[in-house]
FIGUDREN-906629 format. One record per residue (C-alpha): x, y, z; residue in one letter. Coordinates in pm, whole numbers, padded with zeros to 5 digits, always signed. Layout:
// residues N
XYZa/...
// end
This chain:
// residues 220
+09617-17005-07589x/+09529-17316-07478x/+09833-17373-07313x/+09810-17066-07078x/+09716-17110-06700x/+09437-16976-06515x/+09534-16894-06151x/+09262-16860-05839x/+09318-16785-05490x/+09378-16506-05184x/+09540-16263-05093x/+09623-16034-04819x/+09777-15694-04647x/+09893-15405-04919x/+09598-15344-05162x/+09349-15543-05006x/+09000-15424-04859x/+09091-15338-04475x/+09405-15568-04491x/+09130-15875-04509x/+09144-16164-04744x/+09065-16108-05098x/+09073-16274-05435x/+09311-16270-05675x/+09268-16433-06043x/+09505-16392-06281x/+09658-16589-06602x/+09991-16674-06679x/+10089-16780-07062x/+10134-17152-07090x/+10468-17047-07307x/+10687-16830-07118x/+10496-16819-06731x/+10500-16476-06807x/+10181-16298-06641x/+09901-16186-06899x/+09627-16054-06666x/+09525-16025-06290x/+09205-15938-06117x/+09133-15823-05748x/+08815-15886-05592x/+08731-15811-05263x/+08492-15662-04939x/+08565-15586-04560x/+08504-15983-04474x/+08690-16230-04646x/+08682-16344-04955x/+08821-16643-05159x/+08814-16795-05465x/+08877-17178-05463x/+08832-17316-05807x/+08759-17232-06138x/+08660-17418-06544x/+08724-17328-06886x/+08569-17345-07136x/+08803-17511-07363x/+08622-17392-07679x/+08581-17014-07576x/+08824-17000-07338x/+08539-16774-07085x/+08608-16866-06715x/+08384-16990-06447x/+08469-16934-06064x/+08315-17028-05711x/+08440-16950-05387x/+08288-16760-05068x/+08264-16387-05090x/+08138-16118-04797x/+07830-15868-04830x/+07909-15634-05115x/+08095-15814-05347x/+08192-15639-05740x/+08311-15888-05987x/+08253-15574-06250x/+07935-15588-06313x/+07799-15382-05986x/+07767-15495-05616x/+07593-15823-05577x/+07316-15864-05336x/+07392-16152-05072x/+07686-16296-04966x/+07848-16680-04923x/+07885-16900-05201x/+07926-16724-05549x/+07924-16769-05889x/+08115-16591-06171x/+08208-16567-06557x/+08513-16410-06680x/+08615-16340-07068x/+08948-16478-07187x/+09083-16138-07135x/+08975-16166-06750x/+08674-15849-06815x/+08357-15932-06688x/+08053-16117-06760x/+07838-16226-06504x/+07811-16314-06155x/+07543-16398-05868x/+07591-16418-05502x/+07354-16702-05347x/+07159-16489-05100x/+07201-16669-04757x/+07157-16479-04405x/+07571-16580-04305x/+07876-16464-04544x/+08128-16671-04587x/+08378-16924-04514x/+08072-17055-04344x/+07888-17051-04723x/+08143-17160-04976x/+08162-17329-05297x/+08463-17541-05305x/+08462-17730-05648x/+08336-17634-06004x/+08358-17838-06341x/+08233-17886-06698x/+08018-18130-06851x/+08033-18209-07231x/+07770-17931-07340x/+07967-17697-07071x/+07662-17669-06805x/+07846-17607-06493x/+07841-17779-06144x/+07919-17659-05814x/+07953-17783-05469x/+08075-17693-05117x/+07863-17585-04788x/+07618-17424-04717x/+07548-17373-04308x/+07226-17134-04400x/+06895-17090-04570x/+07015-17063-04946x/+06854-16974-05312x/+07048-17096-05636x/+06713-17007-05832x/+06620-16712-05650x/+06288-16828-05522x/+06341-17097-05391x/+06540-17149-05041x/+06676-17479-04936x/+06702-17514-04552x/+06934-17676-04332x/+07257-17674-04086x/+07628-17755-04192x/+07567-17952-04475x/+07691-18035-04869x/+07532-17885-05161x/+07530-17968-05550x/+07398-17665-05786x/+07393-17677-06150x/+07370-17399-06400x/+07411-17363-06778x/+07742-17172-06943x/+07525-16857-06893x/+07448-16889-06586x/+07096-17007-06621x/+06969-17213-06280x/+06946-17582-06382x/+06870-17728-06056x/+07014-17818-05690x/+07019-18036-05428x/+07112-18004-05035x/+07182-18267-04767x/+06994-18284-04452x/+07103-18467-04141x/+07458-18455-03983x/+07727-18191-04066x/+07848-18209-04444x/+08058-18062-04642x/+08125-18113-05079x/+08494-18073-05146x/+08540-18137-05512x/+08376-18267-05838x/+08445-18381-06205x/+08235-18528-06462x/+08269-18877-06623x/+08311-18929-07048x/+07912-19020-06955x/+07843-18716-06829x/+07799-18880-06445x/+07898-18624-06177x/+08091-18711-05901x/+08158-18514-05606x/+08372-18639-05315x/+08407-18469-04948x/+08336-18560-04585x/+08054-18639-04339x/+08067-18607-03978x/+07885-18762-03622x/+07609-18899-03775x/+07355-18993-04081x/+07402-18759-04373x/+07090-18783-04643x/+07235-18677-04983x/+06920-18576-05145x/+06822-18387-04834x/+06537-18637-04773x/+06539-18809-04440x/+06529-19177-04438x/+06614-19223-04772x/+06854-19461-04915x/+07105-19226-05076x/+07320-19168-04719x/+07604-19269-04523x/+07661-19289-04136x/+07947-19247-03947x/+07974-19275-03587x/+07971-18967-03351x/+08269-18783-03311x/+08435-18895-03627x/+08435-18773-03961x/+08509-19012-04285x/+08551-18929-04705x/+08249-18999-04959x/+08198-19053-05337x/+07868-19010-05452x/+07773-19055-05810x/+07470-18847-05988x/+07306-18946-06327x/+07359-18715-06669x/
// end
């Protein structure tokens, strides 16, 4: 029902790959708190899942998170490793999933928020540390920094973008009744250029050896 919860985290020790961290997602009905489902995912490195979206009107599941080399959402082993992205039925069966190729698994690769707009295309963000592909042609190049990815409910490629500069890393996101996306996370030691163009004017400095927060606002 509407009302039920969808859980997504870790786990670890007794049924887990090699004792590492793996993934656990599982629902709980929004009436009693009584379990309804659970899924394990996971590979010899760790793996995490860190947030997930509904689709309020189908009630089909999206998930990011960082996953090792290997990786079977139910579908068959994924090729690549680090930051992921996955569809779930209501019933917690599977229905798609890709694993953003990139040469280092995760938690150096992770996505770290997911959400919704109106017509349910989905967003993601984190860090990436690596050369990555969201599209699967294209790589976008870098060290340590935040990344925005976009994809339709069926996991179509929409388009991406990936800061350049100083270390960066996306935290979480949400959409505005105008269909804006924010994201919010951190910077570090230097300049940070959002659109991973350097000396643009969408970045933010802060001096060396600190970190501060950011908001940064993208257009429907």
């Amino acid at each position: 029902s509407a009302d039920d919860v969808i859980y997504a985290g870790t786990f670890s020790g007794s049924g887990s790959v090699n004792f590492s961290q793996d993934i656990l997602l599982a629902k709980y009905s929004g009436t009693t708190g009584l379990p309804v489902w659970s899924q394990t995912f996971g590979t010899a490195a760790s793996d995490v899942m860190q947030r997930v979206a509904v689709n309020q009107a189908t009630g089909y599941i999206a998930a990011t998170g960082a996953c090792g080399t290997g990786i079977n959402f139910g579908g068959g082993v994924l090729t690549g490793s680090g930051v992921f992205l996955a569809f779930f039925a209501p019933d917690g069966t599977y229905s798609l999933a890709k694993a953003f190729q990139s040469s280092t698994a995760g938690p150096d690769n992770f996505g770290s928020g997911i959400s919704r707009d109106a017509s349910n295309n989905i967003y993601i963000t984190g860090k990436v540390i690596s050369p990555v592909s969201f599209d699967g042609v294209n790589s976008l190049l870098g060290s340590n920094n935040y990344f925005i990815a976009s994809f339709t409910d069926a996991g179509i490629y929409r388009w991406a973008k990936r800061a350049s500069g100083a270390t960066s890393v996306g935290n979480s996101l949400s959409i505005d009744p105008s269909g804006h996306i924010l994201t919010t996370g951190s910077i570090a030691n230097a300049v940070v250029y959002f659109d991973g163009v350097t000396g643009s004017a969408c970045s933010a400095t802060t001096p060396s050896g600190t970190t501060a927060p950011f908001v940064i606002q993208y257009t429907p």
